[in-house]
Residue, then its C-alpha position, 0 to 999 in steps of 0.5 A: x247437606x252438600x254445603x255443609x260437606x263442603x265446608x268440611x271438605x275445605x277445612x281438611x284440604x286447609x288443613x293439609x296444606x298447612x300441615x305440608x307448608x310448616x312441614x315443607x318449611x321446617x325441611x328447609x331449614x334443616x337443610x340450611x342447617x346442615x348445609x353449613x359450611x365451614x371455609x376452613x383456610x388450606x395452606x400449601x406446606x412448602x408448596x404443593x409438597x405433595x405434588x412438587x419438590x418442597x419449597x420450590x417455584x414448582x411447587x408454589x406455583x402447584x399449590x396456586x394452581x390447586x386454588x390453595x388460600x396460602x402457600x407456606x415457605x420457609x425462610x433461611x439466610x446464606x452466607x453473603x445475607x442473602x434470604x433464601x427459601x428452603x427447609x432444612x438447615x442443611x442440604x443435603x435431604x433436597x439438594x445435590x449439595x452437602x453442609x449447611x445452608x448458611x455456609x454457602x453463597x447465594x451464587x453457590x446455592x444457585x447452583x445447586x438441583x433442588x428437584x432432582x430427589x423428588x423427581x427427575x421430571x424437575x431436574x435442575x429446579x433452583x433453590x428460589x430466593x425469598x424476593x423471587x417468591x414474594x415478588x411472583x405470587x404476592x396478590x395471588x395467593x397468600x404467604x405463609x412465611x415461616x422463619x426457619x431456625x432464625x437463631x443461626x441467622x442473626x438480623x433475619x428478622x430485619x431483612x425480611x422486614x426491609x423485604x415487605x416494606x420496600x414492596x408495601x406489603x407491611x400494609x394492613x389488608x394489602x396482601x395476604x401475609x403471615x409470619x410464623x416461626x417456632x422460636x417465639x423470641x424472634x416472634x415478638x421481635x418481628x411483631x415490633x418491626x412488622x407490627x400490622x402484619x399477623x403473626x403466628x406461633x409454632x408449637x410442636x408435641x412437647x406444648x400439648x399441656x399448655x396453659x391459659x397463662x401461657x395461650x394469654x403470652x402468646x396472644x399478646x404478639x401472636x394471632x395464630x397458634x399454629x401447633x403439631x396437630x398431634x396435640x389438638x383436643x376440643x378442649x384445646x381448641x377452645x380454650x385457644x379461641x377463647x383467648x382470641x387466636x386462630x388455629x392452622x394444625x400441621x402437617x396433614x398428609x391424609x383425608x383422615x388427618x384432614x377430617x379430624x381437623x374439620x371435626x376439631x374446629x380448627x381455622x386453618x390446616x397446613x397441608x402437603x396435599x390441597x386437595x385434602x381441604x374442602x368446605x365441611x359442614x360447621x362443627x357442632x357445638 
């Protein structure tokens, strides 16, 4: 009797132990499951722009510091042909100066305060140069370069072309260069001169009905299909995957804008504010 009993006692503690152990293991897996993480790629729109004076060394170096992947800048030409780094195609929003960009030479444009309207604790921050930018953060994070309204710059294409290469940087996988713009034209021409660096297409609100004929155009030249994060919907989302383009929505200003992003799918989001783009769990498909 006694062994009979304990041959009973034995089966139920197998038992047990095998009931825990699948359960145990089914639990880890599920953890792993939702432990997933998505490395979505945090770009600095103009710097740390949310921190910094836009598109100064200030905030380039801010958006570095805050272990940003990319810092995006925006690339204009001055009067004698000079390439240098600032949004607006005029002055007069960031800048002590009035008029346009293009009408000033580098020498004049130098002298100008680009820090003073954000915050007096960066008075006298320069405009930069797009050398200057290149040749100090190039291997420390990467660049986003966006050609600024390249239409009123005839040849800017060219120069930033001659840029990278004097510095090696056209060579696949030696630095972390992208070239986006949102006119497409000056795309595919920079795609010719630079055809190993990625390129991207901008897309503002008027493209939210774009069509698969129009998504197989731009992935001829493009890799990124960067738009207005206005216009995203998972259909969109998908629909730009399925014809072998990267995503990097602009320009979020808060978590919320950024959480929706994540929810969406997308590979990259364009940011004032790094701090806003973490590893979040995969979406669910």
């Amino acid at each position: 009797m006694k062994r009979l009993f304990s041959t009973f006692i034995m089966a139920i503690s197998f038992t047990v132990l095998f009931s825990v152990s699948a359960f145990a293991a089914e639990g880890e897996g599920e953890l792993t499951s939702m432990g997933k993480q998505k490395e979505v790629v945090n770009v600095a729109h103009r710097g740390a722009s949310g921190h910094a004076p836009e598109n100064t060394m200030a905030a380039f170096q801010k958006g570095f510091e805050m272990k940003a992947d990319y810092i995006e800048i925006d690339v204009q030409m001055s009067k004698d042909g000079e390439l240098v780094i600032l949004h607006d195609t005029t002055l007069d929003r960031t800048t002590d100066g009035t008029g346009w960009v293009g009408n000033y030479t580098l020498e004049e444009l130098k002298q100008l305060d680009a820090g003073s309207w954000f915050s007096e604790e960066f008075a006298g921050e320069p405009i930069p140069t797009f050398e200057e930018v290149i040749d100090e953060f190039r291997g420390k994070v990467g660049i986003l370069i966006e050609l600024k309204s390249p239409e009123l710059y005839p040849g800017i294409e060219g120069k930033v072309a001659e840029a990278l290469k004097e510095r090696n940087m056209d060579i696949p996988d030696n630095n972390k260069i992208i070239i986006q713009s949102f006119n497409h034209e000056s795309m595919k021409l920079s795609k010719e001169l630079l055809p190993e660096i990625p390129h991207g297409v901008l897309l503002g609100a008027n493209w939210a009905n774009v069509t698969d004929e129009q998504l197989a155009e731009f992935a001829v030249y493009a890799d990124y299909f960067n738009p207005t994060m206005t216009i995203l919907s998972p259909e969109l989302v998908d629909r730009v995957h399925a014809a072998g383009m990267d995503i990097w929505a602009y320009t979020v200003r808060t978590q919320e804008q950024a959480d929706r992003l994540f929810e969406l799918g997308v590979d990259g989001i364009i940011t004032d504010f790094p701090e806003y783009v973490y590893p979040h769990p995969v979406k669910n498909n």
